[in-house]
C-alpha positions as CSV (number, residue, x, y, z in Angstrom):
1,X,78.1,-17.5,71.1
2,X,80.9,-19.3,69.1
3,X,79.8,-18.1,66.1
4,X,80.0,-14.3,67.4
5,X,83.7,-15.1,68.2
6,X,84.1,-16.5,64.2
7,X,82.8,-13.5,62.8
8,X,85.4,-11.2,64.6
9,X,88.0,-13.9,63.3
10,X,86.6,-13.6,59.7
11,X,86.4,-10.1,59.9
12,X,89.9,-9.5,61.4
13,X,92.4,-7.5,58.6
14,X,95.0,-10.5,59.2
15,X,92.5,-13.2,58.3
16,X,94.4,-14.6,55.5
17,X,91.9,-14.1,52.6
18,X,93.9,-12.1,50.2
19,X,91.7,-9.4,50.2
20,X,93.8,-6.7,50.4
21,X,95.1,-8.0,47.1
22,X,91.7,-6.2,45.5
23,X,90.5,-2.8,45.4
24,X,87.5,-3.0,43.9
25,X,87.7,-0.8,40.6
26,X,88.9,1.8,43.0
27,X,93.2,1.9,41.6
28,X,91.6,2.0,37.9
29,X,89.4,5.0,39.2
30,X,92.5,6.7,40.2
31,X,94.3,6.3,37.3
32,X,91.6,7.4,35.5
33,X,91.3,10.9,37.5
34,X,87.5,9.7,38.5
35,X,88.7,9.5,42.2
36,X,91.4,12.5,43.6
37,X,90.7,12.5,47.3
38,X,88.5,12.0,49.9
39,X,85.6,13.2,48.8
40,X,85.8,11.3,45.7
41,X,86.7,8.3,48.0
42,X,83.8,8.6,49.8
43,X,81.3,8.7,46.6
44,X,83.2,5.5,45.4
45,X,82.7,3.4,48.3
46,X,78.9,4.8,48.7
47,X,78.3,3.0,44.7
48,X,81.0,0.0,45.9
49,X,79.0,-0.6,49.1
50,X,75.1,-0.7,46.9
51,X,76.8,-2.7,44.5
52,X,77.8,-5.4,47.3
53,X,74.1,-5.6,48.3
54,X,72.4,-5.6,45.3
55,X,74.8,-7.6,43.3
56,X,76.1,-9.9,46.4
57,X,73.6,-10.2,49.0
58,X,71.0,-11.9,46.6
59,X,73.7,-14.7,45.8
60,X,74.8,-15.1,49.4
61,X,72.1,-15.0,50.7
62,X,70.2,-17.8,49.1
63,X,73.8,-19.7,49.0
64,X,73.2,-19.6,52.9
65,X,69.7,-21.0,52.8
66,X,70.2,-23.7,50.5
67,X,74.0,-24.5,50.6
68,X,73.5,-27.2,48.1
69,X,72.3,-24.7,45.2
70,X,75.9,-23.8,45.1
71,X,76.6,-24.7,41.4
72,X,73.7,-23.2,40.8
73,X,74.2,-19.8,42.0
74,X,77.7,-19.6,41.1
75,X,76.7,-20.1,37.6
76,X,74.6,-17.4,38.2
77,X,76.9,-15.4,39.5
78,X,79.0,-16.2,36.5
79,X,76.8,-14.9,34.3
80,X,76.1,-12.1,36.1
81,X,79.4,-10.7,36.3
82,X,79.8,-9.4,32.4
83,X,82.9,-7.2,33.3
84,X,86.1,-9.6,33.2
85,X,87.9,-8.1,35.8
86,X,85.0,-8.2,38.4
87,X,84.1,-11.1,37.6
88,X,87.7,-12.8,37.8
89,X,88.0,-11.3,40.9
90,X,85.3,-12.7,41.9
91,X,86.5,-16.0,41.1
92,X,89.7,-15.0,42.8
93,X,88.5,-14.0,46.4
94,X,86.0,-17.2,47.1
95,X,88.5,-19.5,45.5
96,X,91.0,-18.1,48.5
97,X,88.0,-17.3,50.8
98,X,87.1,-20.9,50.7
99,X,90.6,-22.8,50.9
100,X,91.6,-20.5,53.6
101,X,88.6,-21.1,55.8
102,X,89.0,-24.9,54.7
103,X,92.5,-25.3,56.0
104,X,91.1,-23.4,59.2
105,X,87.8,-25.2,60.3
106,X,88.7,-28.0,58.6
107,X,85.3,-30.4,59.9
108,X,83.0,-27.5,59.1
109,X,84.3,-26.0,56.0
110,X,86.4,-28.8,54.2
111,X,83.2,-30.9,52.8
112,X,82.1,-27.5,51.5
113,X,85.3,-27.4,49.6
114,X,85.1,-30.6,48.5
115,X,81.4,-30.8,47.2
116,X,82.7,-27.7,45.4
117,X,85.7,-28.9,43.8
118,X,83.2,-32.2,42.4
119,X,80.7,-29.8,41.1
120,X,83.3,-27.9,38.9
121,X,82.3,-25.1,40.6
122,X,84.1,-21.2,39.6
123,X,84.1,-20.5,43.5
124,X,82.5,-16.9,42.9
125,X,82.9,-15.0,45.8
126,X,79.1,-14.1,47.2
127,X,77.7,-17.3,47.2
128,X,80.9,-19.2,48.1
129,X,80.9,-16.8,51.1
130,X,77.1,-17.5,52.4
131,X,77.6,-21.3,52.0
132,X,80.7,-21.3,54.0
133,X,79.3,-19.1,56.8
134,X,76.1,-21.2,57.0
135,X,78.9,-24.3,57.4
136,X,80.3,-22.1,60.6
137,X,76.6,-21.5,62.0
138,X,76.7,-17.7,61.5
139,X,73.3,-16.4,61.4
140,X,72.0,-14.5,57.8
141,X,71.9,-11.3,59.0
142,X,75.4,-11.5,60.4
143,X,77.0,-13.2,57.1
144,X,75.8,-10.2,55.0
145,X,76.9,-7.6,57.5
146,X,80.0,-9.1,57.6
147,X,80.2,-9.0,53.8
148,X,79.4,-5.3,53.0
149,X,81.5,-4.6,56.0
150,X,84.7,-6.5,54.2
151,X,83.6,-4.8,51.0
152,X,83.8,-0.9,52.5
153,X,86.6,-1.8,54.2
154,X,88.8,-3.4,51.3
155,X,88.4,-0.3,49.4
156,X,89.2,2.0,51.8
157,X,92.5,-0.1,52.8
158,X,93.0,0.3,48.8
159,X,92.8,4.0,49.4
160,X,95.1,4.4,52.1
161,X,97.7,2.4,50.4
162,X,97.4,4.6,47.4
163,X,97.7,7.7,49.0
164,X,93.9,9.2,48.0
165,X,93.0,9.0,51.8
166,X,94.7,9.0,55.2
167,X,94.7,6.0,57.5
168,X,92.1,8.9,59.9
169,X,90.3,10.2,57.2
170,X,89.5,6.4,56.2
171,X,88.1,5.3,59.7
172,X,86.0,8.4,59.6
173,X,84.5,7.4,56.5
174,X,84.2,3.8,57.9
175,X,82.1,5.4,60.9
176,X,79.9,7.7,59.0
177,X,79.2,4.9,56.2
178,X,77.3,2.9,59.2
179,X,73.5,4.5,57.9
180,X,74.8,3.6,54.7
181,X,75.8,-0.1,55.1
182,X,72.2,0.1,57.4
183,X,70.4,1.7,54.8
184,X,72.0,-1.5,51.6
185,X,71.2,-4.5,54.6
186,X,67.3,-3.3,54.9
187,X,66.6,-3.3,51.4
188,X,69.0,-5.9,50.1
189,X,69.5,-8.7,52.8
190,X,65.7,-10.2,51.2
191,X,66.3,-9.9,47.8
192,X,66.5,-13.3,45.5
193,X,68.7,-13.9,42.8
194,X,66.2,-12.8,39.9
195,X,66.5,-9.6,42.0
196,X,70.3,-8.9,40.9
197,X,71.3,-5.6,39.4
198,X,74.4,-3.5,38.8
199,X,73.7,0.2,40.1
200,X,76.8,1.5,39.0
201,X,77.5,0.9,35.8
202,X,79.7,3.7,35.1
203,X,82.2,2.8,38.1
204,X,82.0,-1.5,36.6
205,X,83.1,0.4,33.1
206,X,86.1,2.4,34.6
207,X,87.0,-0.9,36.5
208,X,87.2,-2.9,33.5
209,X,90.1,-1.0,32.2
210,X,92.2,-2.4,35.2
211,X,94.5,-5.0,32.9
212,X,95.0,-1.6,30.4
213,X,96.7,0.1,33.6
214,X,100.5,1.0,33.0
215,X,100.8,0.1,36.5
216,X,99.5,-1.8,38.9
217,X,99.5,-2.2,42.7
218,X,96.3,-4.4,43.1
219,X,94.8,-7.4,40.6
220,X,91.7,-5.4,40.8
């Protein structure tokens, strides 16, 4: 059971991650005109939310079954991740993901960190994620839940913040996207790393012109 109470504390808002710092290609979607209101919020977090799974889920997944493939799949993940922002968000969020939880659960999480730092490791996100919650005995199934869960959720806070969704609207979006984060866990939460893929390669595009923004109020 402690590991049900850790993954309420992981998924908490004030879990100091700095994920709110990201909103996943959604500001440069704004800017661009792609994205205008809810509707358009809505389609964007549908595309975010498949490119969790099938881009994520394969790397955390097999980061949780074999912890000690980290360098490995974070390699992997580097290469993966073509689109410089993405990709040094990625970097970004584990690095933080994994010192935070480090400094936290210090006996479960701080050899992680360490092993890490030896292997030279980029700390990408996904895999960085399913080794640490394998380190904190949270089950598979609950580590990626709690991953596409942080990924709907991130954007939508991006939303709010930018004024393309109310704080309402957003938690009704949240609660009708639950067949939707169902539907990316069934087909996704087996899938190995030669399985990756990038399903929306229009939305990674309009991301990548994040640094080109004349303004800015997230670093992705």
């Amino acid at each position: 059971m402690a590991s049900g109470w850790r993954v309420l504390q992981l998924a908490d808002s004030g879990f100091p991650t700095g994920g709110f710092a990201h909103s996943g290609g959604l500001e440069a979607a704004v800017q661009a005109g792609e994205v205008r209101g809810p509707g358009d919020v809505r389609r964007f977090v549908e595309a975010l939310v498949w490119q969790a799974g099938l881009g994520g889920l394969p790397l955390l997944g097999a980061a949780w079954r074999e912890p000690g493939s980290l360098p490995a799949l974070d390699a992997r993940a580097d290469a993966f991740l073509t689109n410089h922002v993405a990709n040094r968000a990625s970097r970004t969020q584990g690095r933080a993901f994994l010192d935070t939880c480090a400094r936290i659960f210090p006996e479960a999480v701080g050899p992680v960190r360490e092993a890490a730092r030896a292997a030279g490791v980029k700390f990408h996100h996904a895999p960085v994620f399913g080794a640490v919650l394998r380190a904190l005995d949270v089950e598979r199934e609950d580590a990626q839940r709690l991953f596409l869960s942080l990924t709907l959720r991130g954007a939508l806070s991006a939303g709010v913040r930018m004024g393309v969704i109310g704080t309402h609207e957003s938690h009704q979006v949240q609660h009708a996207a639950t067949p939707l984060l169902d539907a990316v866990l069934e087909q996704c939460e087996s899938l190995g790393v030669e399985d990756l893929a990038q399903p929306a390669p229009l939305w990674d595009l309009v991301g990548a012109t994040h640094d080109r923004l004349y303004s800015r109020l997230f670093q992705s």
